[in-house]
C-alpha positions as CSV (number, residue, x, y, z in Angstrom):
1,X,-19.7,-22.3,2.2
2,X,-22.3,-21.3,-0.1
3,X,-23.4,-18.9,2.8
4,X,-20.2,-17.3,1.9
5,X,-20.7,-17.1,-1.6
6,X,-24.2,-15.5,-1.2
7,X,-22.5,-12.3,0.7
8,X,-20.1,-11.8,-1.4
9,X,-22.4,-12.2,-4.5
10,X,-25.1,-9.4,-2.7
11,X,-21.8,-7.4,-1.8
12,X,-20.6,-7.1,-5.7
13,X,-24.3,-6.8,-6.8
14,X,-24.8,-4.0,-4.8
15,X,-21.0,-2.4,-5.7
16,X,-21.8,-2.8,-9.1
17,X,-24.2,0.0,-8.7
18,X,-22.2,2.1,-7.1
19,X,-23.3,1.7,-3.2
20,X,-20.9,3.2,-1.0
21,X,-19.6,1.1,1.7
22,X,-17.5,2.4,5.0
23,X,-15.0,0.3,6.8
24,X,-14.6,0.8,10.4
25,X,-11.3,-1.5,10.5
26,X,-10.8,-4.7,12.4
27,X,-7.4,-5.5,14.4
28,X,-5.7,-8.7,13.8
29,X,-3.0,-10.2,15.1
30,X,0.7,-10.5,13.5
31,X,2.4,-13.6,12.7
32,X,5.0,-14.2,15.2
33,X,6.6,-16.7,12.9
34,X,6.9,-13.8,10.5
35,X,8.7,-11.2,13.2
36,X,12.2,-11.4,13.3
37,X,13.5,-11.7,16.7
38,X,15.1,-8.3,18.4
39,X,16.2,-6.4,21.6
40,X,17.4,-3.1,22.9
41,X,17.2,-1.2,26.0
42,X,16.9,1.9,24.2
43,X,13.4,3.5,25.0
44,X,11.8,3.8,21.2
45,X,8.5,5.8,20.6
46,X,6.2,5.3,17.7
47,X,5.0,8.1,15.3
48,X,1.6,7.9,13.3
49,X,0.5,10.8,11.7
50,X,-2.5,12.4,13.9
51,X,-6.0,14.5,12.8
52,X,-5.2,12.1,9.2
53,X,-8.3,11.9,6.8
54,X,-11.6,10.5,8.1
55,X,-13.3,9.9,4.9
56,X,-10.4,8.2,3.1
57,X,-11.2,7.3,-0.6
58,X,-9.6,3.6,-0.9
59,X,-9.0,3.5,-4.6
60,X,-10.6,0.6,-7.1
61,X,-8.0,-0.6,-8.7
62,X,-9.2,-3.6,-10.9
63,X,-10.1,-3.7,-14.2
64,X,-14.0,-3.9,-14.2
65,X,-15.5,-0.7,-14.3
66,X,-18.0,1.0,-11.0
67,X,-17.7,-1.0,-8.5
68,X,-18.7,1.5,-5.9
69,X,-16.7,3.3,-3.3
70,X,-15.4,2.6,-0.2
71,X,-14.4,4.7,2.5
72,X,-12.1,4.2,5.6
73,X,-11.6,7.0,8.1
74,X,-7.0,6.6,8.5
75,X,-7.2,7.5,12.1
76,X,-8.6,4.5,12.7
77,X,-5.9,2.4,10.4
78,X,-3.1,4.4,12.0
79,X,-4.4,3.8,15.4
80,X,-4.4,-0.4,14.9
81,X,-0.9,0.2,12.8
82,X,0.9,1.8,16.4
83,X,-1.0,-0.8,18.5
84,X,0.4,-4.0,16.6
85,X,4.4,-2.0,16.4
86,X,4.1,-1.4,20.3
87,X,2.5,-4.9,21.4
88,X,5.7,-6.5,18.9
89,X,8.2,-4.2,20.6
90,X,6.7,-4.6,23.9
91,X,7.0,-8.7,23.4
92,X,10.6,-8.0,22.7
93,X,11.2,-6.1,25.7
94,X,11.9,-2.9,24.9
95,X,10.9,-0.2,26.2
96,X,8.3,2.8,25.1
97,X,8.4,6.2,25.8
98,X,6.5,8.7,24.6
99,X,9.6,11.0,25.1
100,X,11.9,9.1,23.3
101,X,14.9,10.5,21.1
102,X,14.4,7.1,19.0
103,X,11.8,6.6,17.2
104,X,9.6,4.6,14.0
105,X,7.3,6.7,11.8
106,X,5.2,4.9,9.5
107,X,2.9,6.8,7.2
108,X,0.0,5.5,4.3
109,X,0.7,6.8,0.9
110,X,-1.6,4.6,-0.9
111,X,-4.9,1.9,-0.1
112,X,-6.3,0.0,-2.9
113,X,-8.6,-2.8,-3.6
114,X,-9.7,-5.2,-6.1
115,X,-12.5,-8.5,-7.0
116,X,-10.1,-11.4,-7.0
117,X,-11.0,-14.8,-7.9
118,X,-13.9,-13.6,-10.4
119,X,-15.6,-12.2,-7.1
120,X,-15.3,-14.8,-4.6
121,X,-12.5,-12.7,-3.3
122,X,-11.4,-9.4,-2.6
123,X,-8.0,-7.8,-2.7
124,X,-6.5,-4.8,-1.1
125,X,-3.2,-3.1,-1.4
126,X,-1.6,-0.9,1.4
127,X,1.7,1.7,0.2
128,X,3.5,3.0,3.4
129,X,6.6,4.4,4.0
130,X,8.8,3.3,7.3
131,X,11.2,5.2,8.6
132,X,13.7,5.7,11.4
133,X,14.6,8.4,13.6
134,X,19.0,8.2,11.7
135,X,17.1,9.0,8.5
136,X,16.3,5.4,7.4
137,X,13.4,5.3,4.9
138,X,11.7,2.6,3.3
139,X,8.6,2.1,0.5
140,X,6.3,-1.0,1.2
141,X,3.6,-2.2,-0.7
142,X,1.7,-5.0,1.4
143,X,-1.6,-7.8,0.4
144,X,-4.2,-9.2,1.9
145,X,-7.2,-10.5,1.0
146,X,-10.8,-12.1,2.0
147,X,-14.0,-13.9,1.0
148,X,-15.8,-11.9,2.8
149,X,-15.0,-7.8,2.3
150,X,-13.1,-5.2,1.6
151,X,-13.2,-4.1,5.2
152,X,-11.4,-7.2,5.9
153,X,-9.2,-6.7,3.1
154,X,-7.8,-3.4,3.9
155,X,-7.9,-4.1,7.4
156,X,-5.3,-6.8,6.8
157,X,-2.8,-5.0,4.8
158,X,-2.1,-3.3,8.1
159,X,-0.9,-6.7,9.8
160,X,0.9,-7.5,6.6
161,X,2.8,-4.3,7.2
162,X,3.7,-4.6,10.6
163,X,5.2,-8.1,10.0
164,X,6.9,-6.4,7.0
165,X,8.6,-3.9,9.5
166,X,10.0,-6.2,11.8
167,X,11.1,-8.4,9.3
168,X,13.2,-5.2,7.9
169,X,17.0,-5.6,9.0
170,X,17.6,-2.0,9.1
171,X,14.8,-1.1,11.2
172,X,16.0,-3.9,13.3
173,X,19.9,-2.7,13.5
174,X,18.3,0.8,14.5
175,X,16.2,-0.3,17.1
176,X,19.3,-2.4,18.4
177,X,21.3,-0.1,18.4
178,X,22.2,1.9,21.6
179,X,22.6,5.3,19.9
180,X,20.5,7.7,18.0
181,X,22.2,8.5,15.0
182,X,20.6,11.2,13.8
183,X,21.2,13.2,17.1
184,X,24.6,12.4,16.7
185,X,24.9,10.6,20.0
């Protein structure tokens, strides 16, 4: 424990002036107990946006002043966001395609972070926007938070989002659903 609190006190120290840290994001798991349950045998496809921003600014949000920057290169983010949506759709048996007429498209607007617990903790917020291929759009803001990092922050908002997709009823009902919508089918 007080190992713990020694790297988080060395990683404020050296924030406070104004070291720049870059997160190469970890993966982590969803909470199946969080993932609503769904089906369809409607091939679905998974948009990211591709070629996104390799030296991604994640803004400071907290109300100390220099705490350094951090950097996070959004290919990377968007790359573990489409892994975690296909392995949940994939565990609910339905199919992918690449060629798919339906589809999910989820986009960061917005990454944040700030010192929680006066520093023993770190904070980070992720904006994204969900949206379906019959025009369906929806404006998450998602937390996580660790002891350790903001790498390990940030890199948990992305989890947090994914549960928050499949626990959205109308991405479910489209993804149920046997038509496409928006092609008029």
């Amino acid at each position: 424990m007080k190992t713990t609190y020694k790297v988080v006190f060395v990683f404020l120290f050296a924030l406070s002036f104004g070291c720049t840290v870059h997160i190469t994001p970890e993966k982590f798991k969803v909470d199946p107990a969080l993932i609503h349950d769904f089906k369809s045998d409607v091939p679905i496809k998974i948009l990211v946006p591709e070629n996104a921003e390799k030296e991604y600014l994640i803004e400071f949000s907290g109300t100390q002043k220099s705490h350094g920057k951090a950097y996070v290169d959004l290919n990377d983010l968007y790359k573990n966001a489409k892994e975690l949506m296909e392995e949940e759709i994939n565990f609910h048996n339905v199919p992918l395609s690449a060629d798919a007429e339906k589809y999910l498209s989820f986009t960061i607007q917005k990454i944040q972070w700030e010192v929680w617990a006066g520093g023993f903790s770190i904070g980070s917020y992720l904006y994204f926007t969900i949206e379906t291929g019959d025009g369906y759009k929806k404006n998450y803001r998602v937390q996580d938070q660790s002891g350790m990092d903001v790498g390990r922050a940030v890199s948990g908002t992305i989890t947090r989002a994914v549960e928050k997709i499949f626990q959205d009823k109308e991405v479910l009902a489209y993804i149920e659903g046997a038509k496409n919508t928006a092609s008029g089918q």
